[in-house]
C-alpha positions in Angstrom: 92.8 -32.5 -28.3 91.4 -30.9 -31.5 92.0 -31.8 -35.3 91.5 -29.3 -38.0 90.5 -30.6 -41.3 93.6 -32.6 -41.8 92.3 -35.7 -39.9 89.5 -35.8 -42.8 92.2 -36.8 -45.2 93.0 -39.9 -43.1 89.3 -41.0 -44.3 90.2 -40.4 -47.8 87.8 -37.1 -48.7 88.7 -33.9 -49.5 89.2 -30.9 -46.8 88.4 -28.3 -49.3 84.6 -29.1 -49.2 83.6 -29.0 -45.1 84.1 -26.1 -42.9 87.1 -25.1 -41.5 87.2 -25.7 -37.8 88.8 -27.6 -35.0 87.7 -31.0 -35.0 87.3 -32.6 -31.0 86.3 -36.7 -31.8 83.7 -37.9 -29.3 84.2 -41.1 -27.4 81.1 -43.1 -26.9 82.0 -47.0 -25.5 85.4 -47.0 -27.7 84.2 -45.6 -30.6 85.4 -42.4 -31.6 82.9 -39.8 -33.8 84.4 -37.0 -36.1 81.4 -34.2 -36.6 82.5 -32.5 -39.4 80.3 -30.1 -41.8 79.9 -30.2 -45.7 80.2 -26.9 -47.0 77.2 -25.4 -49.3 76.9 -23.0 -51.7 73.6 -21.3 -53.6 72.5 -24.1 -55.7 70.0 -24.0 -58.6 66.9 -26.7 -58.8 68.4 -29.7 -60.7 65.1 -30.4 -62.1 63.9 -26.9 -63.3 67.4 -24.7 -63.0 65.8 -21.7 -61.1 67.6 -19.9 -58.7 64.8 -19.5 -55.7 65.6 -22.6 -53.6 66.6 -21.9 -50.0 68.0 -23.8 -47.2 65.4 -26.0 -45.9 67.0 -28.0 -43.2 70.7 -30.5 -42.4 70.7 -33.9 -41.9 73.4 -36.0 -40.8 75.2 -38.6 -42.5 77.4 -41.6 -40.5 80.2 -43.4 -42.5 81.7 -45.7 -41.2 85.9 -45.5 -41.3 87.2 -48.5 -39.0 90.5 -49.8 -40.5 91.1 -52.2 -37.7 88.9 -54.0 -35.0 90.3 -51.7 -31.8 89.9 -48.9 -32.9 86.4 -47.8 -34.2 86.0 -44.4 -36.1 82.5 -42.9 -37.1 83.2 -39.5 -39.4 79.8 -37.8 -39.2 79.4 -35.3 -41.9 76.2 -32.1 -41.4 74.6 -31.6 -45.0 72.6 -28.7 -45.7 69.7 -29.8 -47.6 67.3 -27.5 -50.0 64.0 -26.6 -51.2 62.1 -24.7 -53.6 60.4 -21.8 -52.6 57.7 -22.4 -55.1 56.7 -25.3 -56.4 55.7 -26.2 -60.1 53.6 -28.5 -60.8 53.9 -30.8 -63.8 
């Protein structure tokens, strides 16, 4: 059975900010994991403000959203990380 965004209000985040797609929860020895992904947009360089930074890789992040002891919920959200196509040196 697939969720769409809606079950990410349950954790108490916003749906507006991951991807919209149907959500299936894996079950791995009574724990159930929610892959959902963060949304990105063309960000500028918080250090320098330029423009030329690309996507450089994802990396996953587990939170952990258990409300009671027999039931165990993982929500595991895909962030795109960035880097600067050229570096400046101070």
């Amino acid at each position: 059975m697939g969720y769409y965004n809606t079950v990410i209000l349950r954790f108490g985040l916003d749906p507006a900010d991951f991807e919209d797609t149907i959500i299936d929860p894996l079950e791995s020895d009574g724990v159930f994991i929610y892959e959902v992904v963060q949304k990105y947009e063309q960000i500028k360089c918080p250090y320098c403000k330029s423009d030329k930074v690309y996507r450089h890789d994802v990396r996953y992040t587990e939170y952990n959203c258990t409300h009671n002891d027999n039931l165990r919920e993982i929500l595991r959200v895909r962030k795109t990380r960035f880097n600067k196509r050229y570096r400046v040196l101070y």
